[in-house]
C-alpha positions, 0 to 999 in steps of 0.5 A, spaced: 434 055 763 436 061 767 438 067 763 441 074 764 436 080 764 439 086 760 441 091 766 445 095 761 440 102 762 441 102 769 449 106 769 446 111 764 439 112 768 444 112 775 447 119 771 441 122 769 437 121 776 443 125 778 443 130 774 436 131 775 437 131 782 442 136 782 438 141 777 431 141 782 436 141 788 440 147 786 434 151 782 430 151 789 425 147 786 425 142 792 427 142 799 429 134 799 430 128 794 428 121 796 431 116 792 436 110 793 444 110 795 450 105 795 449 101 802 454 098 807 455 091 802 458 090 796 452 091 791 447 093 795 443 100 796 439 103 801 434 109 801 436 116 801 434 122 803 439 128 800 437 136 800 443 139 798 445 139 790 452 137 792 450 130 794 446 128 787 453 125 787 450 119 791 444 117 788 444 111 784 439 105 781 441 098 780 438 091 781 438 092 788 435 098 788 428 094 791 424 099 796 418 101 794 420 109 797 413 112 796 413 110 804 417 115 806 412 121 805 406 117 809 405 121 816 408 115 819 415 117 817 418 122 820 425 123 816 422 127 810 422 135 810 415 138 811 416 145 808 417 145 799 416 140 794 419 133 794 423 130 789 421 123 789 425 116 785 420 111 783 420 106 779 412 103 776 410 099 781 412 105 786 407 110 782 402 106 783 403 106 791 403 113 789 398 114 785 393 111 790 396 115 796 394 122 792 386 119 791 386 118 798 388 125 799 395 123 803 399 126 798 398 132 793 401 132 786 403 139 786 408 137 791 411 131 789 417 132 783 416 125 781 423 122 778 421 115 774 426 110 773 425 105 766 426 098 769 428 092 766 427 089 774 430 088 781 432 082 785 428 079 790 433 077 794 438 082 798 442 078 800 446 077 795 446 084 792 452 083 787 448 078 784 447 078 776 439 080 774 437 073 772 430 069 770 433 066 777 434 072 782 428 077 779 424 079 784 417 076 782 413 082 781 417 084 777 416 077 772 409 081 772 410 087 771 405 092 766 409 099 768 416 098 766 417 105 764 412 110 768 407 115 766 406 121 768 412 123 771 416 130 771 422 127 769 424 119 766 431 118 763 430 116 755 432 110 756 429 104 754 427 098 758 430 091 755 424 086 757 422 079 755 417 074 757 417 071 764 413 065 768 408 069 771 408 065 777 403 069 782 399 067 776 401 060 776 400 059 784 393 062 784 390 058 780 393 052 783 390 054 790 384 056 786 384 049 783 383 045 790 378 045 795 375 050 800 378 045 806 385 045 803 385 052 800 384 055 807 389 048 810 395 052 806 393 059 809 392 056 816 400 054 816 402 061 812 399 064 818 402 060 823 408 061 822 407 070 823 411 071 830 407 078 829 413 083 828 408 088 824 415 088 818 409 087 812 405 093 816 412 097 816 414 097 809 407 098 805 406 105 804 398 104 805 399 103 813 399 110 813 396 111 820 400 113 826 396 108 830 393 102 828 387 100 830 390 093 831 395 095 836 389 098 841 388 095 847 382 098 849 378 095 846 382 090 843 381 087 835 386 083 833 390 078 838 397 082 839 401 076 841 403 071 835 398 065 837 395 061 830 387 066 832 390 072 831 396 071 827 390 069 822 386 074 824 392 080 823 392 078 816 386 077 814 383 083 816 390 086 813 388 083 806 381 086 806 383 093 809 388 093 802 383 090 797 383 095 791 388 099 794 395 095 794 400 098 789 403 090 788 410 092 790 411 086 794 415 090 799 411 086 805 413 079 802 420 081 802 421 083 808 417 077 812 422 075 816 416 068 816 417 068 809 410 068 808 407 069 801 403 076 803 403 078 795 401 072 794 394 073 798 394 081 795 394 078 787 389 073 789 384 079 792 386 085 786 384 078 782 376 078 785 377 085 784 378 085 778 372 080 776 367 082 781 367 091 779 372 091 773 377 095 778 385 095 779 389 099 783 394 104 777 396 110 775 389 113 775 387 117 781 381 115 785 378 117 791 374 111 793 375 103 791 369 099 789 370 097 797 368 103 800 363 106 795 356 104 795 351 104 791 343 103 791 343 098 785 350 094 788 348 086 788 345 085 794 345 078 793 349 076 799 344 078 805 341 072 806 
């Protein structure tokens, strides 16, 4: 039975991001604030980068309100200004990104005035960006969700969250592939990659494809096949996979924007999974300068040489 999701915070919380916005801005304690406006369609919102307290006006947060901003401040975007602090409005998921974009020395603390949103959920598609937020139209991350309410931020609006217990359904669809053989597991992941027309959206939006060239472009020599063919397709996502083990915040933004409609999340919920049994390690809001796949130590399991 759909139901509807409490919403009713996020008028309240547009008013105060505003109002902080406009205090940072005209106080000179920030030379920009990244956060989300009101877009073309009705309902919709998109990101924003304002540098003057006369536009604080313009920020808002609703259901629409899904990107996961912390993107905008790696080296491979060039919109933000590079002189002062940024302000910056997050919701948990993006803290994270965040947070794991601090330990791997990408960003500074001190140079972030970090605005978190209290989220009761946003919607997982933005097609229809006038629809309700309901157990039917919340996104799936957010149906797993364990940071509705930031910690650690400069400033979070009082307001309160109103959340209830959902189908974890990433949960739910891991063990069901867990549950079949290595055959059929890998016959799953084999169409999933067939369909990738390598666009690269998954490696545009994820904050932690930071690199202004990635090793998988170069040519010279070549490491991954460009063109979209069943090899390379598999080789680009598995070697992606991999490379954000233990680092993925799970924002899902590379699901979202897969044009494929390729479970991307789902692969990077599977691999935080292992790590969390195999070191009892997740990415969160403690700021670690090395995951349990780049650091190494004399007394590791070495079983797996053979």
């Amino acid at each position: 039975m759909t139901q509807a999701i409490d919403t009713s915070i996020y008028s309240a919380v547009t008013s105060a991001i505003q109002a902080e916005a406009q205090r940072i801005l005209s106080e000179g304690q920030v030379s920009a604030v990244v956060g989300y406006a009101p877009a073309r369609r009705k309902g919709s919102a998109q990101p924003v980068v304002i540098t003057e307290a006369s536009d604080a006006g313009k920020l808002i947060f609703s259901a629409s309100c899904v990107n996961n901003l912390a993107v905008y401040l790696t080296k491979a975007k060039k919109e933000i200004p590079k002189n002062g602090k940024i302000g910056i409005v997050v919701k948990g998921c993006d803290l994270k990104a965040l947070v794991g974009l601090m330990g791997e020395t990408q960003l500074k603390r001190e140079e972030l005035h970090i605005i978190g949103v209290p989220c009761a959920g946003v919607l997982a598609s933005t097609f229809q960006p006038d629809k309700a937020l309901t157990t039917e139209t919340i996104a799936p991350k957010c149906r797993e969700c364990d940071a509705q309410l930031p910690q650690g931020c400069d400033f979070v609006p009082p307001q309160q969250p109103v959340t209830q217990a959902l189908e974890k359904k990433y949960a739910a669809e891991i063990a069901r592939l867990e549950a079949l053989t290595p055959a059929e597991r890998w016959a799953f992941w084999k169409e999933q990659f067939s369909k990738c027309i390598k666009c690269y959206a998954c490696r545009q939006v994820c904050p932690f494809c930071y690199c202004e060239q990635c090793l998988c472009d170069r040519n010279k020599p070549q490491m991954v096949e460009t063109s979209p063919r069943p090899a390379g397709n598999t080789a680009w996502h598995i070697v992606r996979a991999m490379h954000l083990a233990g680092r993925c915040a799970g924002c899902a933004e590379c699901e979202r924007v897969c044009p494929m409609d390729i479970p991307l999340n789902l692969l990077n919920r599977k691999m935080a999974k292992e790590l969390k049994e195999l070191y009892d390690y997740e990415a969160g809001f403690e700021i670690k300068e090395k995951g349990p796949l780049s650091s190494y130590d004399e007394k590791d399991d070495q079983s797996f040489i053979k």
